[in-house]
C-alpha positions, 0 to 999 in steps of 0.5 A: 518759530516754524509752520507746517516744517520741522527742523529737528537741528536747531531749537524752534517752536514747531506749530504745525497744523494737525495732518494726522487728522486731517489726511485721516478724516479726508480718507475715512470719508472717501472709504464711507462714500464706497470709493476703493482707488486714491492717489495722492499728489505731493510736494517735493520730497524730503520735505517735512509736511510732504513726507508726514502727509504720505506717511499718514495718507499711507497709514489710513489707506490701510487702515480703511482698506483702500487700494494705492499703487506706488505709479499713484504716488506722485512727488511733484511740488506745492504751486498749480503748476506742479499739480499739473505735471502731477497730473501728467505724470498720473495720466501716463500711468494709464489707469487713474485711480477714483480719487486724488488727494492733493498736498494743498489746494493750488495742487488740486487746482493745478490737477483739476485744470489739466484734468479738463485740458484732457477732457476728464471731468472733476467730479464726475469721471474722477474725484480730487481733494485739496489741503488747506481751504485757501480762500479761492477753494470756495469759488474754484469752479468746481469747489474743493473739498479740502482740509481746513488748516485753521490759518486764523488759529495757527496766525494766533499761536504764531504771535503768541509764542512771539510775545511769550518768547518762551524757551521751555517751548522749544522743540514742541509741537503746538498741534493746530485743529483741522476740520475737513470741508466737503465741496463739489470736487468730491461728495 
């Protein structure tokens, strides 16, 4: 059984948290309040939840008009520390985009925090987003508007595959509900 992973050369059940809705709710949101710039913060490469986090967040800047620039993607990891350097390597670019998206929410906290090291206010001068709705994201200071991923539900289908120990189910996808959370860090 794997979560949020995909590994297509051996048999597993794949439950994974619906990115495609989730990434495509946070940017229909971002083109609804008038924001045109967004980076996005990922985590390593080749990875699979990174790499089908940038594919969709590249498929609805699109969609939604939106403008993103390569220097705007950044690789970098999946701790606060990695949204640090992620940051650092944004700040570098020179001119940041409107808003960051981040691959989880301890990347946006990592962000956040290098941000004001800086001087750059979150959300007033710049707007960032988490992925996930870890526990911490509702006290953070500022809160994080993130992407709720359902940890009750995944846990659930987790133990249920478990106890079914049902081979048909192998190389499925059991597709978990996401739900976007608008928090201070970006309204």
């Amino acid at each position: 059984i794997t979560v949020n992973n995909i590994y297509d050369e051996v048999s597993t059940i794949n439950i994974v948290t619906d990115a495609e809705k989730g990434i495509r709710e946070l940017v229909k949101f971002i083109a609804e309040k008038g924001y045109k710039d967004v980076g996005i913060i990922l985590g390593r490469t080749g990875i699979s939840s990174t790499e089908i986090r940038k594919k969709y967040f590249l498929k609805y800047v699109e969609e939604y008009k939106l403008n993103t620039k390569d220097e705007w993607l950044i690789y970098s990891g999946f701790s606060m520390d990695a949204g640090m350097k992620g940051a650092e390597k944004l700040l570098k670019v020179g001119k940041l985009p409107q808003i960051i998206l981040c691959m989880n929410d301890l990347v946006a906290m990592g962000v956040i925090r290098k941000l004001y090291l800086e001087g750059i206010r979150v959300p007033e001068d710049i707007k960032v987003t988490g992925f996930d709705d870890i526990e911490v994201a509702e006290i953070f200071i500022p809160s994080l508007t993130t992407i709720n991923q359902n940890y009750k539900q995944i846990g659930i289908t987790v133990i249920n595959s478990i106890l079914k120990n049902n081979m048909e189910e192998c190389n499925k996808k059991i597709f978990i509900e996401t739900k976007l959370i608008i928090r201070e860090s970006c309204k």
